[in-house]
N, C-alpha and C positions, 0 to 999 in steps of 0.2 A: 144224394141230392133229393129234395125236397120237388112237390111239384112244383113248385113255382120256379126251382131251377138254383133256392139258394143253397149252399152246402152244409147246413145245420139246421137245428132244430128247434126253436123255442116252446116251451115245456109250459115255464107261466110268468106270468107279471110276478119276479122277486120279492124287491121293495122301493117302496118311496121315502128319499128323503127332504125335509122340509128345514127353511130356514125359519126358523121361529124369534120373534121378540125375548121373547123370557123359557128359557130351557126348562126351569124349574116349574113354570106354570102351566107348560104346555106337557111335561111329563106327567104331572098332576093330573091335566084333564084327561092326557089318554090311559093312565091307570084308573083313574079313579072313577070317569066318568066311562068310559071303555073298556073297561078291564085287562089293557093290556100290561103285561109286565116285565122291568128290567131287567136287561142283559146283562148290557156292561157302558162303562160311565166313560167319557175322554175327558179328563179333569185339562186347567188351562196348561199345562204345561204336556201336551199331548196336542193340542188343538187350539191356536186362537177360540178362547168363549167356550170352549169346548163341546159336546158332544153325549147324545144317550141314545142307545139301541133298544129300541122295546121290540117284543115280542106279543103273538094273541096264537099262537101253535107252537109247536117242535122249530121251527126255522128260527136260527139265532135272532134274529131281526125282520119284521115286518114294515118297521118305521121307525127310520132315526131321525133326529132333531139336530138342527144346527145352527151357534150363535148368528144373529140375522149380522148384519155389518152394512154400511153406508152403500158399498157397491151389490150387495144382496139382504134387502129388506125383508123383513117378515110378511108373509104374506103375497109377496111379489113373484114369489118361482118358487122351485125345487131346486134343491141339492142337486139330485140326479134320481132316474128311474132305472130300477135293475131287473133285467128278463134273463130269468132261470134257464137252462139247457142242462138235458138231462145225461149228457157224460163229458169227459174231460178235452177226448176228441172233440166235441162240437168246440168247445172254445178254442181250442187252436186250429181248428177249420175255419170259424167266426172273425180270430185274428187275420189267416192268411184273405180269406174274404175280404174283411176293410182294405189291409192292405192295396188289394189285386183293383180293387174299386175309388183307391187314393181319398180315404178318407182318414184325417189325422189321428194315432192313435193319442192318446193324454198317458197311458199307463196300462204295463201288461204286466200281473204277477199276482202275488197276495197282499193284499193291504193284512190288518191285525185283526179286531174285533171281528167273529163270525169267521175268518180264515179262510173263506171262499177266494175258489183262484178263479182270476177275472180281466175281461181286457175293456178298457175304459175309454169312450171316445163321445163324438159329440155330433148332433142334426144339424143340417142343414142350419136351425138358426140358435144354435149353441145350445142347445137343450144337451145339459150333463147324461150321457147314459154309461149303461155296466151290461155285459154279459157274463154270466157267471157258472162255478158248478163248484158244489162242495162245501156250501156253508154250513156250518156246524149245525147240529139236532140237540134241541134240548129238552130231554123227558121231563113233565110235571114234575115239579120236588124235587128235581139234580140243581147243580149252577152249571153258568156256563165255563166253558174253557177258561182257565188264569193266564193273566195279560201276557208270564213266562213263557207261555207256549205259543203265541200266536205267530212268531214266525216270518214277518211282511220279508217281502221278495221283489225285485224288479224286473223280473220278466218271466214270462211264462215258463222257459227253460231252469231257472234258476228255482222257480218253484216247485217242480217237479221235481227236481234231483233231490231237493230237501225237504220233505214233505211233515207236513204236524203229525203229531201221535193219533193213531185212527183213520188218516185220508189216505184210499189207497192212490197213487198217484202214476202208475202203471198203465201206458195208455193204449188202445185197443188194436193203434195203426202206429209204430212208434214213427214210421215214416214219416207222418206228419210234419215233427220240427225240422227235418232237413230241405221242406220247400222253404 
């Protein structure tokens, strides 16, 4: 327990993703004009409009972009905001949390891109959010993870039993998933 009395730990502001007008021009500005750089792409057949993860460190993604659409405008909101936790325990303490507090989950498991296992829910006034652990590190000069190995999952239990190559997924209290 944390002092404030919650049962995990947030570590740091993840990432933010943003609905952008033009994917292409907005990856432009933040490489070119930011220096940050491509992860990995969700071409349209992965993602209505699809989708790009850039990076500006080791964390597979600092900021992803996504096609804006009539019900979410460029410029209007975010995707979602993702707050890091720094072991695996916390997220399935962070789930049993929402739960215990009846806050709707949207999705608990691995999405693909970055491989971070994560449980997905939403604020009070529908602000998209993520808690996560385990997103990929990507050294200067490697690539990232190939889209074969990423893995997605639909629950957190599901993710654990199958874990990607390099995530230990071995959790510190296994008791945890039987609350």
């Amino acid at each position: 327990m944390t002092a404030t009395g919650v049962p995990f730990q947030i570590g740091k502001i993840g990432h933010v993703a943003l609905y952008v007008r033009d994917i292409e021009r907005s990856m432009r500005f933040y490489t070119d004009i930011l220096g940050f750089q491509v992860s990995d792409i969700y071409n349209q057949d992965m993602m209505p409009g699809g989708a790009v993860f850039l990076r500006c460190n080791n964390d597979h993604h600092g900021i992803a972009l996504f096609q804006a659409t009539e019900a979410n405008p460029a410029g209007g909101g975010m995707h979602h905001m993702a707050f890091e936790v720094p072991t695996l325990d916390d997220v399935v303490r962070a789930r049993a949390h929402l739960r215990a507090h009846a806050v709707p989950i949207d999705f608990d498991g691995r999405r693909r891109a970055g491989v971070q296992i994560a449980v997905e829910f939403r604020d009070p006034d529908g602000h998209r959010l993520e808690i996560y652990w385990g997103i990929d590190q990507i050294v200067p000069g490697e690539q990232a993870r190939p889209a074969h190995e990423w893995k997605g999952a639909q629950s957190l239990e599901a993710a654990i039993a199958d874990p990607v190559r390099g995530q230990d997924t071995r959790l510190q209290d296994p008791a945890l998933l039987r609350h």
